[in-house]
PyMOL commands that place a pseudoatom at each C-alpha (Angstrom):
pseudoatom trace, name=CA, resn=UNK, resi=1, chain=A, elem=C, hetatm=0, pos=[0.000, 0.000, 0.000]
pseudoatom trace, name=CA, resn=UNK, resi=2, chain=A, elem=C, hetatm=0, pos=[1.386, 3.419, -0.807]
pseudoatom trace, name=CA, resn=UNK, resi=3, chain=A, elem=C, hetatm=0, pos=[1.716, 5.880, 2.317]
pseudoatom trace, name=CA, resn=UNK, resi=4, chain=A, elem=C, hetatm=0, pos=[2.144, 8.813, -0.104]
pseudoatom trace, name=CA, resn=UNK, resi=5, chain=A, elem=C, hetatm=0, pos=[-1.236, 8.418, -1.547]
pseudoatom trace, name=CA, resn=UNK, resi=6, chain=A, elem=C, hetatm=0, pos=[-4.946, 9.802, -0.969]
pseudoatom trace, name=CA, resn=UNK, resi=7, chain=A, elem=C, hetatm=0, pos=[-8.285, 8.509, -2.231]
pseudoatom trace, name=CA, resn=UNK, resi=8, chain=A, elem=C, hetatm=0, pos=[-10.512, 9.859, -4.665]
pseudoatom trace, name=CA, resn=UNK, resi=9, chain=A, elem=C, hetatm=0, pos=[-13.389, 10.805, -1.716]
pseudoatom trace, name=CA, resn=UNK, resi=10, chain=A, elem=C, hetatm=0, pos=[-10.030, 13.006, 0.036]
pseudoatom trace, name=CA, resn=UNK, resi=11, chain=A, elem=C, hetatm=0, pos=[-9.214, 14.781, -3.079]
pseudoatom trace, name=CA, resn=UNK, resi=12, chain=A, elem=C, hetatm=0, pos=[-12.175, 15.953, -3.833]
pseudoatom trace, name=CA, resn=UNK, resi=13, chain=A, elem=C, hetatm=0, pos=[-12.653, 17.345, -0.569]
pseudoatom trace, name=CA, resn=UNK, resi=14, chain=A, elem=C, hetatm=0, pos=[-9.611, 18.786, -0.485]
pseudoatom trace, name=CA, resn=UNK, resi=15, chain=A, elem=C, hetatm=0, pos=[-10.841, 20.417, -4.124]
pseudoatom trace, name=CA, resn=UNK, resi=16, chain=A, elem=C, hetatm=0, pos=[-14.011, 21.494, -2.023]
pseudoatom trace, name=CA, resn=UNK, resi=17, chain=A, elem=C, hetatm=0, pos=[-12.379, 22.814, 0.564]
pseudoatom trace, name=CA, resn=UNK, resi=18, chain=A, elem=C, hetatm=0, pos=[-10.051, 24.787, -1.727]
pseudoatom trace, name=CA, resn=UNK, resi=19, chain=A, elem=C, hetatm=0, pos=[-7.110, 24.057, -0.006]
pseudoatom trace, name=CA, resn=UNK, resi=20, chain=A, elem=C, hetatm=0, pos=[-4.795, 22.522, -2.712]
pseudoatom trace, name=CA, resn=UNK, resi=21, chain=A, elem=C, hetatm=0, pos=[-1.894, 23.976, -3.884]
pseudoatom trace, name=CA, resn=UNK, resi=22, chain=A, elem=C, hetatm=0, pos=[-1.036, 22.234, -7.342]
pseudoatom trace, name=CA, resn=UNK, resi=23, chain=A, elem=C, hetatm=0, pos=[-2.187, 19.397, -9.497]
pseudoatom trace, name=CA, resn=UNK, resi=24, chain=A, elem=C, hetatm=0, pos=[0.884, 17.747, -11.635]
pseudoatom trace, name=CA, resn=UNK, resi=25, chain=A, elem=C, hetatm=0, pos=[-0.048, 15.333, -14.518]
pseudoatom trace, name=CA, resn=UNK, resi=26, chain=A, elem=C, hetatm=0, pos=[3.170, 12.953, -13.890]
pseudoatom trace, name=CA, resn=UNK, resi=27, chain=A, elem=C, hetatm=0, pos=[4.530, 10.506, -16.800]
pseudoatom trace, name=CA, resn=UNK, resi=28, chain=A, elem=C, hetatm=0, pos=[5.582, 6.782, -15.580]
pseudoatom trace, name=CA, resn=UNK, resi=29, chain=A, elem=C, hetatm=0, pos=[5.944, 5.344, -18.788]
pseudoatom trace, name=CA, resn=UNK, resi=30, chain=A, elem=C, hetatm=0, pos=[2.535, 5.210, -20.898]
pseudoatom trace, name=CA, resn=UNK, resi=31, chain=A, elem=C, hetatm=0, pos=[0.377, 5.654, -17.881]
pseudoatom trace, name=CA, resn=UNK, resi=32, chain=A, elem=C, hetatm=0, pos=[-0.074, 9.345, -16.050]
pseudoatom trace, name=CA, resn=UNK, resi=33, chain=A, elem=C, hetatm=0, pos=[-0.377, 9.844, -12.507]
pseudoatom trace, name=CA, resn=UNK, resi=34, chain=A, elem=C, hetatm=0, pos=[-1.614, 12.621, -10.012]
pseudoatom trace, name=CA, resn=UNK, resi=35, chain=A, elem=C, hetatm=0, pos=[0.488, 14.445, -7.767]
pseudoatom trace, name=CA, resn=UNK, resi=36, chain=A, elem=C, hetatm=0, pos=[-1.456, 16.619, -5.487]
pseudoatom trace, name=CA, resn=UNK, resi=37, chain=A, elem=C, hetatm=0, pos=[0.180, 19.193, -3.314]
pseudoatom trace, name=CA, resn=UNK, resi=38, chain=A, elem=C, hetatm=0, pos=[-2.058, 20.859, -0.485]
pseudoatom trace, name=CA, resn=UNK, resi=39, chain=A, elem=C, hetatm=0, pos=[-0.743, 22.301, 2.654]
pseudoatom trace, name=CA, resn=UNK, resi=40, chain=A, elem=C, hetatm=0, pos=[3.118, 21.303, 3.112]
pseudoatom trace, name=CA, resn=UNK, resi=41, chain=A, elem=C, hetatm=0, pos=[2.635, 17.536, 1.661]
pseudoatom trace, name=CA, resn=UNK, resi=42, chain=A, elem=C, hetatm=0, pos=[2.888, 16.109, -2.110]
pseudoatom trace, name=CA, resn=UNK, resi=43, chain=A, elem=C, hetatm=0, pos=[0.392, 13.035, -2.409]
pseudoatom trace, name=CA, resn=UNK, resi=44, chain=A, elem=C, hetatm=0, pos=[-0.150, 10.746, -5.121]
pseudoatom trace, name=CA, resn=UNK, resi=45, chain=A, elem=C, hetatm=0, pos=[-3.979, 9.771, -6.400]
pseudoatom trace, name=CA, resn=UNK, resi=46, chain=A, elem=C, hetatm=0, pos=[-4.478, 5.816, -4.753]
pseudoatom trace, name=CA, resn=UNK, resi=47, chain=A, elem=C, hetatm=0, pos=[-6.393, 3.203, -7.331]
pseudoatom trace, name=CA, resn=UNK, resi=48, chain=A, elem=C, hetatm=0, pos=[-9.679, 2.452, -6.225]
pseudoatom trace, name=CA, resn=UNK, resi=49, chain=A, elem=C, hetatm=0, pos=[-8.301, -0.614, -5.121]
pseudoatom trace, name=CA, resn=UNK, resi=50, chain=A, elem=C, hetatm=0, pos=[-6.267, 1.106, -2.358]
pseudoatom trace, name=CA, resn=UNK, resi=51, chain=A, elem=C, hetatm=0, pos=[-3.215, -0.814, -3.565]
pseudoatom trace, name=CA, resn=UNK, resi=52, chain=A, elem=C, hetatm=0, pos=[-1.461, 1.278, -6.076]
pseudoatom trace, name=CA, resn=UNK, resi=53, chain=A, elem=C, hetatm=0, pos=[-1.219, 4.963, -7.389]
pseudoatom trace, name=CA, resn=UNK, resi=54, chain=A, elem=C, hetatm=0, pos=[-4.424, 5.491, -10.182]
pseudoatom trace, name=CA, resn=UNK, resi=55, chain=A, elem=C, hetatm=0, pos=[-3.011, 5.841, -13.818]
pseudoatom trace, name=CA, resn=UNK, resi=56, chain=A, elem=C, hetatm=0, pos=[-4.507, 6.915, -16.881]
pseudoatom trace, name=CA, resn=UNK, resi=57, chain=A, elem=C, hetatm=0, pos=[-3.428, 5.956, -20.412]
pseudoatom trace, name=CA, resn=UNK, resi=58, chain=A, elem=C, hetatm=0, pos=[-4.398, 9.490, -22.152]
pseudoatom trace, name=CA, resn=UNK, resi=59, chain=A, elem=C, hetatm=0, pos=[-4.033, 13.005, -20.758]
pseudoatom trace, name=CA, resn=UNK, resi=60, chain=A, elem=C, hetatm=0, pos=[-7.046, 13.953, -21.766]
pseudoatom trace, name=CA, resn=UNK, resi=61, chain=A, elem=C, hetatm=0, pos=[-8.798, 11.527, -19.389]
pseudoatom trace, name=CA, resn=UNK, resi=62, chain=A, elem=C, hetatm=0, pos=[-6.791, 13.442, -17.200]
pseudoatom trace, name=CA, resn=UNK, resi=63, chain=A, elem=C, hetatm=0, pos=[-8.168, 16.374, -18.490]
pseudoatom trace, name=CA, resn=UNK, resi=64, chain=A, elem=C, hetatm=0, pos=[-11.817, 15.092, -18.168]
pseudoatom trace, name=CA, resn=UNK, resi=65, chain=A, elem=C, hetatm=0, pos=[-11.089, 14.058, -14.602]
pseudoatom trace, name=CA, resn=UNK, resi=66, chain=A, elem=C, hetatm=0, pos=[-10.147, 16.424, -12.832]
pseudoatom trace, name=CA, resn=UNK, resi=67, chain=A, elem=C, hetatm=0, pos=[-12.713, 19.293, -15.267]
pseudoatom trace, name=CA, resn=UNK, resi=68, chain=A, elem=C, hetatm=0, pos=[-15.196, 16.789, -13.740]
pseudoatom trace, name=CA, resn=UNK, resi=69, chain=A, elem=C, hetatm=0, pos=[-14.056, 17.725, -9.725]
pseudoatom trace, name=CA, resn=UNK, resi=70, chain=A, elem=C, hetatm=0, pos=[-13.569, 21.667, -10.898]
pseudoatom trace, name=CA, resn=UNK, resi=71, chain=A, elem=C, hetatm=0, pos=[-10.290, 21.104, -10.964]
pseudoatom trace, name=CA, resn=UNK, resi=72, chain=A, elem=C, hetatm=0, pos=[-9.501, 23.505, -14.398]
pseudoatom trace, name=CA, resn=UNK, resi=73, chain=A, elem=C, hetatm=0, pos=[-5.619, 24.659, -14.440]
pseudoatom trace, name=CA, resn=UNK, resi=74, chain=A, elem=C, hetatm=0, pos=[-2.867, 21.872, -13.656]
pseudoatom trace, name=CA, resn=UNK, resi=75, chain=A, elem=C, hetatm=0, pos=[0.900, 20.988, -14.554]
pseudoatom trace, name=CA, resn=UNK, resi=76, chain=A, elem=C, hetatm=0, pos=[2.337, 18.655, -16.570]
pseudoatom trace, name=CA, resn=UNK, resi=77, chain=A, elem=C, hetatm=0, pos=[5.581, 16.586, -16.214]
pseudoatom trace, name=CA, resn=UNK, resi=78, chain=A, elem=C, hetatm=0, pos=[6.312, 14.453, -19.255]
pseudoatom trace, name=CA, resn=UNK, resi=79, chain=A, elem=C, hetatm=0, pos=[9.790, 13.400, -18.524]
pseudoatom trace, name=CA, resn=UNK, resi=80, chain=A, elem=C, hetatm=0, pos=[9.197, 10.257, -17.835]
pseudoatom trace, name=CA, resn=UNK, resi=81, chain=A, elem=C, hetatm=0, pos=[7.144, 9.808, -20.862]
pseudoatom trace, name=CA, resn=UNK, resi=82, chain=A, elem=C, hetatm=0, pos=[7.485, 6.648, -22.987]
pseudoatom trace, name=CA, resn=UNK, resi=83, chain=A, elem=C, hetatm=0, pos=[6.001, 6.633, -26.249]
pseudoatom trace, name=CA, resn=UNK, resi=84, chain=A, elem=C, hetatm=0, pos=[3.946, 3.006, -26.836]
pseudoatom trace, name=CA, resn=UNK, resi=85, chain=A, elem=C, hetatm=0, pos=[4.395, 2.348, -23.393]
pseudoatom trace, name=CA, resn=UNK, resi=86, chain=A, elem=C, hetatm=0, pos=[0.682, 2.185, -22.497]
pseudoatom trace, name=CA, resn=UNK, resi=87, chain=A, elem=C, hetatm=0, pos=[-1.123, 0.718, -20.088]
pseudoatom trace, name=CA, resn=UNK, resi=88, chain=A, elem=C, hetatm=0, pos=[-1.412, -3.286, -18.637]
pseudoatom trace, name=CA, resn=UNK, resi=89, chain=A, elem=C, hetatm=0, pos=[-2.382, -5.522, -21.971]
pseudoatom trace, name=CA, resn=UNK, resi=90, chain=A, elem=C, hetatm=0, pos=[-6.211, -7.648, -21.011]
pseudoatom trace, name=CA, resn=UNK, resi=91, chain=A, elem=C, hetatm=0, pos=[-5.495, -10.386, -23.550]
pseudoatom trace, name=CA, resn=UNK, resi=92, chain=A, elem=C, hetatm=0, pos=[-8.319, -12.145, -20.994]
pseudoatom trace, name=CA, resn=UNK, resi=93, chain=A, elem=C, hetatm=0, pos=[-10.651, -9.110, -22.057]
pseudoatom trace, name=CA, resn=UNK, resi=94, chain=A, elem=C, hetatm=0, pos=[-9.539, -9.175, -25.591]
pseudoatom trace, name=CA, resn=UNK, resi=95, chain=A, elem=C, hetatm=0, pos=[-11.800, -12.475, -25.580]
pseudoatom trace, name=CA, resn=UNK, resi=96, chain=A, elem=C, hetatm=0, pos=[-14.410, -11.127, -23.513]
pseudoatom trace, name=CA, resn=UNK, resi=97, chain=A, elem=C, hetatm=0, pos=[-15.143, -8.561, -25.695]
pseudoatom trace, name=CA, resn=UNK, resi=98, chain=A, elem=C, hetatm=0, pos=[-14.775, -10.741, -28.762]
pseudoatom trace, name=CA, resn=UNK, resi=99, chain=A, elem=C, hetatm=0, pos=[-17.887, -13.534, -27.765]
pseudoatom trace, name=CA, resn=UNK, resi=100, chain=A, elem=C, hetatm=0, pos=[-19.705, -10.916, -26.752]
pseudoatom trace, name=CA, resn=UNK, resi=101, chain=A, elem=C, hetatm=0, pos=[-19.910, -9.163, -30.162]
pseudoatom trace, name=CA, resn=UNK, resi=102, chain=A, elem=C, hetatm=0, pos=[-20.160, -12.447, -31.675]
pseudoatom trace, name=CA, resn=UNK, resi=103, chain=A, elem=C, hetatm=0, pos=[-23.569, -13.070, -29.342]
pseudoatom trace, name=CA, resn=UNK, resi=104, chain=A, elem=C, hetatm=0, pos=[-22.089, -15.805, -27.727]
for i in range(1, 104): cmd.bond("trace and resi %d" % i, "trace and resi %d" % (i + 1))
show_as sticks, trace
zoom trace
């Protein structure tokens, strides 16, 4: 579990409280991350799962996200970017998604 990380319901109380600081898209590969600063602490977004940091594949889910909490100016930091470094493969839902458009 990561220490350094808040959930979803905290962030967007922390929005609605209007105490953050900055909002930092972060590369890690293909995937983007949150860093949230509020007060005198940096904290990563936690997965809904609790067990990792949340990641997106595109910035503009990103974007959407954070539009979505009233979240509408935030920073960027592409150096880690990898190009084709995207998110986890689902070969498993690859064939999900295949019988079910073939009705089966």
């Amino acid at each position: 579990m990561d220490n350094n990380a808040i959930t979803h319901a905290t962030f967007k109380q922390l929005v609605n409280d209007g105490v953050i600081r900055s909002v930092s898209a972060v590369a890690q590969g293909g995937q983007w991350e949150l860093s949230v600063e509020y007060g005198r602490v940096q904290k990563y977004l936690k997965s809904t799962n609790g067990q990792n940091r949340r990641s997106w594949s595109k910035l503009d889910t990103v974007q959407s996200y954070l539009a979505d909490l009233g979240v509408r100016q935030f920073s960027v930091d592409a150096a880690g970017f990898l190009p084709g470094r995207g998110g986890v493969k689902r070969p498993d839902r690859t064939v999900a998604l295949q019988k079910l458009y073939k009705g089966n």
